[in-house]
C-alpha positions as CSV (number, residue, x, y, z in Angstrom):
1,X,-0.6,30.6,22.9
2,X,-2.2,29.8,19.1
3,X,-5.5,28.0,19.9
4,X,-5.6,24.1,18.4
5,X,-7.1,23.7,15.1
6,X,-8.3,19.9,14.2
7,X,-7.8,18.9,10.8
8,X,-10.1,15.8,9.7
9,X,-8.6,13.7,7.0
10,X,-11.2,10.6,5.9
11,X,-9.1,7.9,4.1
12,X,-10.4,5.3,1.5
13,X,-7.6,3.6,-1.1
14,X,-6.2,7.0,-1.8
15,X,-2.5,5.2,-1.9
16,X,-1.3,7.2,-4.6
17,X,-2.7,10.4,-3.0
18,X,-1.7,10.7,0.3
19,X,1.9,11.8,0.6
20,X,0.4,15.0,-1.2
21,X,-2.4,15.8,1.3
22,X,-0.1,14.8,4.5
23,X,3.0,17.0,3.5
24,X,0.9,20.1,2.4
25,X,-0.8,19.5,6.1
26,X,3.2,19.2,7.8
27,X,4.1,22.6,5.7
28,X,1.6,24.2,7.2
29,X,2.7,27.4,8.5
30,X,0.7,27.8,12.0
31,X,1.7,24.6,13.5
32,X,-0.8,23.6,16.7
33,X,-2.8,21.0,15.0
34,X,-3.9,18.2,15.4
35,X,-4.8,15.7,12.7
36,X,-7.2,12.7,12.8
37,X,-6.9,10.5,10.2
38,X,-9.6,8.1,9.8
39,X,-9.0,5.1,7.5
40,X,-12.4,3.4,6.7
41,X,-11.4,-0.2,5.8
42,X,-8.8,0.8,2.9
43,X,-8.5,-2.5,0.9
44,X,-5.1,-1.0,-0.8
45,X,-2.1,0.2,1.2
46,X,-3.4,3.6,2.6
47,X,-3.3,2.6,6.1
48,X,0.3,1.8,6.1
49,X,1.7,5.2,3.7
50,X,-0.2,7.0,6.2
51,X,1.2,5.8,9.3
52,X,4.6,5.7,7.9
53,X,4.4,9.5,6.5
54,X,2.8,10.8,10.0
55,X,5.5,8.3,12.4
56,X,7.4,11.0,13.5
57,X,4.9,13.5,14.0
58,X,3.0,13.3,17.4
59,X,0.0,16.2,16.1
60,X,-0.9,13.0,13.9
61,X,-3.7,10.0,15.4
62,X,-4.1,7.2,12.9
63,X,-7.8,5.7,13.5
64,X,-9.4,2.8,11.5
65,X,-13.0,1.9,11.5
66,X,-13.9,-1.9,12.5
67,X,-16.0,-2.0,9.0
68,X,-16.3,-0.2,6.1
69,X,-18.9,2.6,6.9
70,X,-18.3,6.0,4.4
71,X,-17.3,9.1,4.2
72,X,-19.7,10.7,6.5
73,X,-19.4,7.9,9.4
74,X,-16.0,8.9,9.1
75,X,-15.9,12.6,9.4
76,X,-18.8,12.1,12.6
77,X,-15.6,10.0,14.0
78,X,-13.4,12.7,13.9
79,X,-15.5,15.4,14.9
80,X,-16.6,13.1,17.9
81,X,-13.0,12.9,18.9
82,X,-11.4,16.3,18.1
83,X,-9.8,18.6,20.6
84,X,-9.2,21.6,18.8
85,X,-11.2,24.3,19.0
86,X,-11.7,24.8,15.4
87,X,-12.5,22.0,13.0
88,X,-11.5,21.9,8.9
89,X,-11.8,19.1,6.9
90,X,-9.5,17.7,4.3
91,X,-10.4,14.8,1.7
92,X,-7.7,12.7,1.3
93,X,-6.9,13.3,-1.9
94,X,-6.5,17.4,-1.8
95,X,-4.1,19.4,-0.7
96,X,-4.2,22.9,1.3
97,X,-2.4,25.4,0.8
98,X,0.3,26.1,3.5
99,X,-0.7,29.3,5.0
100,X,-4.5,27.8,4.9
101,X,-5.1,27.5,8.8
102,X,-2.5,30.8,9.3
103,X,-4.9,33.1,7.3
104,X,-7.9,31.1,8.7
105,X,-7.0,31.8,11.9
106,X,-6.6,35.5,11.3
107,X,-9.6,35.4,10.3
108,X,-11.4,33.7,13.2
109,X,-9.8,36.4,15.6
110,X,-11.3,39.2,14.0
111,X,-14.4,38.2,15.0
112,X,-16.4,34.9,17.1
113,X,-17.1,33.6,13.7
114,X,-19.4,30.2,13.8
115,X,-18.0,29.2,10.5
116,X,-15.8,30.8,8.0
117,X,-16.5,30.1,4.1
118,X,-12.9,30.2,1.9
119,X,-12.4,29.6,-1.4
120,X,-10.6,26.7,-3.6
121,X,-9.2,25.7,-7.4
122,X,-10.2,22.4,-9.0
123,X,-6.6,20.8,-10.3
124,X,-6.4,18.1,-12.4
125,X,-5.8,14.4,-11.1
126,X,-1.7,14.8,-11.2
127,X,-2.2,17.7,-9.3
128,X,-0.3,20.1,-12.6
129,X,-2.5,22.3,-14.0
130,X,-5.5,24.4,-12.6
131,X,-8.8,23.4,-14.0
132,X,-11.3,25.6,-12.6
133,X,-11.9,28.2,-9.7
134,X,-14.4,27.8,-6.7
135,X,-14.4,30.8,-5.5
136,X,-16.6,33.7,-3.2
137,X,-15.6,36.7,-4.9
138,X,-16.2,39.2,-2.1
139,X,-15.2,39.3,1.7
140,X,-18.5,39.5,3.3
141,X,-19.7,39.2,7.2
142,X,-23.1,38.1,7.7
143,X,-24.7,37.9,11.5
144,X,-27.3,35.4,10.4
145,X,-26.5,32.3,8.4
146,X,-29.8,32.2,7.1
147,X,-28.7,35.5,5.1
148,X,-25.6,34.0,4.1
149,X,-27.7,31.1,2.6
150,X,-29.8,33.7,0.9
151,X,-26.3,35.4,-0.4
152,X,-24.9,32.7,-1.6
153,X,-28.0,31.1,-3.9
154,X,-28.7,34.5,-5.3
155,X,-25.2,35.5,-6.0
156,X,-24.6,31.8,-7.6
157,X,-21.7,31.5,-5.2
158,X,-23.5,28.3,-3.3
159,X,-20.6,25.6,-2.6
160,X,-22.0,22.8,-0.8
161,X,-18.2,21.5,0.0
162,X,-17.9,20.8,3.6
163,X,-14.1,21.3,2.8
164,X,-14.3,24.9,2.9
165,X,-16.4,25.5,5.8
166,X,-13.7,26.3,8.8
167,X,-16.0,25.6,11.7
168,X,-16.1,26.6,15.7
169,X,-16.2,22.9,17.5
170,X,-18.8,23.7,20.1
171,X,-20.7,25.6,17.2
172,X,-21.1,22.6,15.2
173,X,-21.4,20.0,18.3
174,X,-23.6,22.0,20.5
175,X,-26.2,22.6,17.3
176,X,-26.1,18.5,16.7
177,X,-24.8,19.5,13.2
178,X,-23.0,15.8,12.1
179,X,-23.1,14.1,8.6
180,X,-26.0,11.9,7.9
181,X,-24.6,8.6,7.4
182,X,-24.5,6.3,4.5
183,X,-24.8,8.6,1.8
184,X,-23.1,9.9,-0.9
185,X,-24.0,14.3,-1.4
186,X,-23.6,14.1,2.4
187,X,-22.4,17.7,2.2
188,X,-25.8,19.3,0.9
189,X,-27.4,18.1,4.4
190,X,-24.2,19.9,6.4
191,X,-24.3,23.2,4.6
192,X,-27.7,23.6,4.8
193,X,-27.8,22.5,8.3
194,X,-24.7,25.1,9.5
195,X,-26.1,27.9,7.5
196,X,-29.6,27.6,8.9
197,X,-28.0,27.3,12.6
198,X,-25.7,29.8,12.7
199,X,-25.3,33.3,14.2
200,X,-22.3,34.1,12.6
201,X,-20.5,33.6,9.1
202,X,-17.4,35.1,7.5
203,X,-17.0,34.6,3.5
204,X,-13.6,35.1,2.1
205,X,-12.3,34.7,-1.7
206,X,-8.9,33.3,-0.3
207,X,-8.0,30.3,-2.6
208,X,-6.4,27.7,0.7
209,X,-8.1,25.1,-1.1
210,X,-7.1,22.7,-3.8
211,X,-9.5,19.8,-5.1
212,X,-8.0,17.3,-7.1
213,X,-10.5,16.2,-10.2
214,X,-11.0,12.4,-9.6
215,X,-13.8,10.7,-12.0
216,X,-13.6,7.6,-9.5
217,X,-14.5,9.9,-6.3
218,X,-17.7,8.8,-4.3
219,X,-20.0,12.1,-5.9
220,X,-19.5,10.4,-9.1
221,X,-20.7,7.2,-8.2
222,X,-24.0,6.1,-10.2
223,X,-26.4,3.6,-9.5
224,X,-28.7,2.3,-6.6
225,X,-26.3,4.0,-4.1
226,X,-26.4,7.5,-6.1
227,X,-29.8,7.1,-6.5
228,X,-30.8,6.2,-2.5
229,X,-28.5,9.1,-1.5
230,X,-30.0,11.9,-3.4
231,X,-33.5,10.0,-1.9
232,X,-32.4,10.9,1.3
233,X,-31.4,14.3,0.8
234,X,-34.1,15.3,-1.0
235,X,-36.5,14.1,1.6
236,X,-34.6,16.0,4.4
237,X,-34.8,19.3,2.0
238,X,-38.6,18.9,2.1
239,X,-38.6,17.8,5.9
240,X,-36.4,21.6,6.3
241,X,-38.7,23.5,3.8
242,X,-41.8,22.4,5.5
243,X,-39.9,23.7,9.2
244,X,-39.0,27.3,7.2
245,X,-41.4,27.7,4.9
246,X,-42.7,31.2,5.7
247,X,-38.7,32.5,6.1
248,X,-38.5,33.3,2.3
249,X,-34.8,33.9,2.2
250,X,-35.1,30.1,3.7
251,X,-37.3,28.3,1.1
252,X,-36.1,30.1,-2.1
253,X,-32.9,28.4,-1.4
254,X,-34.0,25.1,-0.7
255,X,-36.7,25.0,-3.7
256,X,-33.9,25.4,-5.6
257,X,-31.7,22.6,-3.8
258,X,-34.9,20.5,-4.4
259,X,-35.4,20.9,-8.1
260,X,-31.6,20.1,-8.3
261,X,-32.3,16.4,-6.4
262,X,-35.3,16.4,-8.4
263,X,-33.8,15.9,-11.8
264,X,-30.8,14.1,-10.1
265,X,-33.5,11.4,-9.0
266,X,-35.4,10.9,-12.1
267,X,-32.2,11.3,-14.4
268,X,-31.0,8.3,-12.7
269,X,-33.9,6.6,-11.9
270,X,-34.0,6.4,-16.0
271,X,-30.7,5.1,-15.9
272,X,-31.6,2.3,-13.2
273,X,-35.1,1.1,-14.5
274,X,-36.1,0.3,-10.6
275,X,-36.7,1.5,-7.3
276,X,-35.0,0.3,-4.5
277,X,-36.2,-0.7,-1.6
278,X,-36.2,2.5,1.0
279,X,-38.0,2.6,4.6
280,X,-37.4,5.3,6.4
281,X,-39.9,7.7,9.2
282,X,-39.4,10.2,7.4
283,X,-42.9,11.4,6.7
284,X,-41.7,12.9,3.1
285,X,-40.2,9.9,1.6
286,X,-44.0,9.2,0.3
287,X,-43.4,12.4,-1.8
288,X,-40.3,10.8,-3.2
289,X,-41.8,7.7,-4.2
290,X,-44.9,10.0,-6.0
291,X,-41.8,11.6,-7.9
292,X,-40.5,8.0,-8.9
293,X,-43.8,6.7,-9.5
294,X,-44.4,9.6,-12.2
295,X,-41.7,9.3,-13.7
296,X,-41.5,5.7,-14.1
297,X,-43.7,5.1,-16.9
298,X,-41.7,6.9,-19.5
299,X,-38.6,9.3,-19.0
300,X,-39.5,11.1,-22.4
301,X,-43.0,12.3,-21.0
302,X,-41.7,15.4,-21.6
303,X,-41.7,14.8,-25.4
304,X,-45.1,13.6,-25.6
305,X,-46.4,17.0,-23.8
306,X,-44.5,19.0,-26.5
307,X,-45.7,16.9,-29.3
308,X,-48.8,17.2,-28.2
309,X,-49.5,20.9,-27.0
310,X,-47.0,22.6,-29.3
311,X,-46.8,20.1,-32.5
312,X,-48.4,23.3,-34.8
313,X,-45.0,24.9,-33.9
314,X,-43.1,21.8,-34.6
315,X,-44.8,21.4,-37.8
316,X,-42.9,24.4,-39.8
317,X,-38.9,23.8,-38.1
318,X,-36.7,21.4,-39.3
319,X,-35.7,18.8,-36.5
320,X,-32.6,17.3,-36.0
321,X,-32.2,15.0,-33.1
322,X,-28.5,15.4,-31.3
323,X,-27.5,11.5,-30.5
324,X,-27.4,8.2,-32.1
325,X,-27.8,5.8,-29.1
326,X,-30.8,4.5,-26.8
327,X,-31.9,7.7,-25.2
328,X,-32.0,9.4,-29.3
329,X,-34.2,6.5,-30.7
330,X,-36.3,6.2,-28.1
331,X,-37.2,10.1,-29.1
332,X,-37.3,9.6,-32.3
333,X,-40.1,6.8,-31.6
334,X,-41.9,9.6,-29.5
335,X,-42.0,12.4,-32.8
336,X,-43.0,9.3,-35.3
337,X,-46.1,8.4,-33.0
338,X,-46.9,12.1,-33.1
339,X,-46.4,12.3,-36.4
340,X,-43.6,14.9,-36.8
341,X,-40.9,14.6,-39.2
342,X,-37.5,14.4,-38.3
343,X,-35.0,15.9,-40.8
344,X,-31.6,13.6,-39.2
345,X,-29.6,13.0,-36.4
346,X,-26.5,14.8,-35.6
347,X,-23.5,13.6,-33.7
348,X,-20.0,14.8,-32.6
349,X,-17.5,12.5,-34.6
350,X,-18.3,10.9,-38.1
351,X,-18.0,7.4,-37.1
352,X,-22.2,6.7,-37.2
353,X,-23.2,7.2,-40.9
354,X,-27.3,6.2,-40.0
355,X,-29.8,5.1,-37.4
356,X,-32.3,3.2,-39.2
357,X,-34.2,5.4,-41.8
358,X,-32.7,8.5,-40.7
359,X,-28.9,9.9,-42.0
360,X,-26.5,10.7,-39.2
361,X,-24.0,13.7,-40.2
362,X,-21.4,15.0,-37.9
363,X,-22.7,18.4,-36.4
364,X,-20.0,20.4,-37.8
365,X,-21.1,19.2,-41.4
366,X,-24.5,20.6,-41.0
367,X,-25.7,23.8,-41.6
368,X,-28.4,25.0,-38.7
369,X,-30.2,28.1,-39.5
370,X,-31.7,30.2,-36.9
371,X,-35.3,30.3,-35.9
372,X,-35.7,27.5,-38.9
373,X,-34.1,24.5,-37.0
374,X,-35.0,22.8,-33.6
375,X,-32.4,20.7,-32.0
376,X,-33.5,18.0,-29.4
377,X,-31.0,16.5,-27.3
378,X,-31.3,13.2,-27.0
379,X,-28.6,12.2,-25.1
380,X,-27.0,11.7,-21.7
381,X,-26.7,14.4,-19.0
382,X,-22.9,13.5,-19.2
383,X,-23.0,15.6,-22.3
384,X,-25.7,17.7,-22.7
385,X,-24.9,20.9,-21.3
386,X,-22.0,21.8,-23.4
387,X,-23.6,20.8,-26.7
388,X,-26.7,22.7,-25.5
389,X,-24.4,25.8,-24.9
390,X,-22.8,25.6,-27.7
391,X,-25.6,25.1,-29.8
392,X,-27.9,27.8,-28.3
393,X,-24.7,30.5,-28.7
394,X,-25.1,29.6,-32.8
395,X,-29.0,30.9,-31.9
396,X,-30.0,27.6,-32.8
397,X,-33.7,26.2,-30.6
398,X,-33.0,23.5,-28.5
399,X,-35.1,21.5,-26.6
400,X,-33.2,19.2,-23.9
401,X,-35.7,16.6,-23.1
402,X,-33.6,15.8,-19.9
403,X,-34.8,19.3,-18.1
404,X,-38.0,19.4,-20.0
């Protein structure tokens, strides 16, 4: 008899979504499931399409919480509730691919597999076209998920999604391995957690997967919440890399996981102007707050470092600063007090002609010549890794005062 697979399907005013993500779990080929949907306090009509799409279909449980609680509080209800013996979790807004649990299955056979890694494509949000590819590109078996970490971040192939981690039940139960709740990145804290836990891992490049690109989703949400959840996270990667810290192929991986939540913090800690209000136990939260506390007192510090220790290099270039809003003039402020000329701003479009003294051209109008011109980005992380690309492909210098 084919062994029960759960599927978890968290549900928060994804009306327009859902017939998608229910009928591409009903087309599924292997058929013993069960589904828990768990609708969090939908303020839009999401409780009722789902119940009326999964009526006639007894593998479906319709579950809503008494309050509004998250994404993680809801996955922890499902897992708390689930029967099968393997676990995958769907956001309500994706789709799988119908022989997803068939080929995961296969795959779980061929070995006692704590969790099995697959692969997904980003479409866009009508669900048409494919966007981009998540994917593992070998089929690798590791007997220690602390290698499979140390795979993963040195091969660049690190997905944090907990969407395509296929996971044993009494694996992920018996290791206490949950979501945290009330956070946003909740997924960093599970991956981590499963890989540093596990005896066994499967990676496989199958595409089962299919994200649907959603600006509106809870990882881009900015703001206090943003902000207190990368907090959290970032404490608990220092509360884990104080626990590993002699396992090398351990604290490489999370070093790098904590520079990431490092910027994250102080990017939007700009952003916010404030700190809110966090008590926690956690011993390392104090470390946080130093982070917060340095960065507080200007964002561009980085600038003023530069200016300082390298302005004899500055002297000879031509600098153009790339943005014409807040982030641009407060840099331009920074050169002026050091006393380095700036040639003009550049922008995208042609719609800002000046800022002040200084000309603003359109960057296609300007001629940059290498190893004469610096570029400085002064503007938002939104933007500033494709101009930086682009720019530093021409063999232009540039200096993103957002990384440092």
């Amino acid at each position: 008899m084919e062994k029960l697979v759960t599927i978890i399907i968290p549900i928060y005013n994804v009306e327009d979504y859902l017939a998608d993500c229910i009928n591409s779990v009903k087309a599924q080929i292997y058929q013993n499931l069960e589904v828990i949907c768990v609708d969090d306090c939908s303020t839009d009509n999401s409780y009722s399409v789902v119940k009326n799409l999964t009526a006639n279909d007894s593998r479906f449980s319709l579950v809503r919480n008494e309050e509004n609680r998250g994404l993680s509080y809801s996955r922890n209800v499902g897992m708390n509730i689930a029967k099968g013996e393997y676990i995958l979790f769907l956001d309500s807004d994706d789709v799988l691919s119908k022989q997803a649990i068939k080929v995961l299955m296969q795959y779980a056979e061929e070995g006692n597999y704590d969790s099995i890694f697959y692969s997904a494509q980003r479409m866009d949000v009508f669900g048409e076209n494919i966007i981009a590819n998540i994917c593992h590109r070998y089929d690798k078996e590791f007997i220690c998920g602390i290698d499979c970490f140390d795979y993963l971040v040195g091969h660049k192939e690190y997905i944090a999604s907990a969407c395509l981690k296929f996971c044993r039940k009494d694996f992920l139960c018996g290791k206490g391995i949950y979501f945290y709740d009330g956070i946003v990145h909740e997924d960093t804290l599970f991956a981590i957690n499963l890989m540093l836990n596990a005896d066994k891992i499967r990676i496989v490049p199958d595409v089962l997967y299919y994200y649907r690109n959603r600006p509106c989703s809870t990882s881009y949400l900015p703001g206090k919440r943003q902000l207190r959840s990368c907090v959290v996270v970032y404490a608990e990667l220092l509360r884990l890399l104080a626990e590993h810290a002699l396992i090398e192929k351990v604290s490489s991986g999370l070093i790098w996981r904590i520079q990431y939540f490092e910027n994250k913090i102080a990017n939007i800690f700009w952003s916010e102007k404030e700190v809110p209000v966090i008590k926690f136990d956690n011993p390392y939260y104090s470390t946080v707050y130093g982070l917060l506390r340095q960065v507080q007192p200007s964002p561009y510090r980085y600038i003023r470092h530069i200016a300082n220790d390298d302005k004899a290099n500055w002297l000879d270039k031509k600098i153009y600063i790339y943005g014409a809003g807040k982030i641009a003039k407060e840099v331009v402020a920074e050169l002026e007090c050091n006393n380095i000329n700036i040639q003009g701003l550049i922008v995208s479009g042609r719609d800002v002609t000046s800022l002040g003294k200084y000309s603003v051209q359109c960057v296609d109008d300007v001629t940059l010549c290498k190893g004469k011109d610096l570029v400085i980005l002064g503007l938002s992380r939104n933007f500033h890794r494709e101009i930086m690309d682009k720019l530093s492909r021409c063999g232009v210098e540039v200096y993103d005062i957002l990384l440092g």
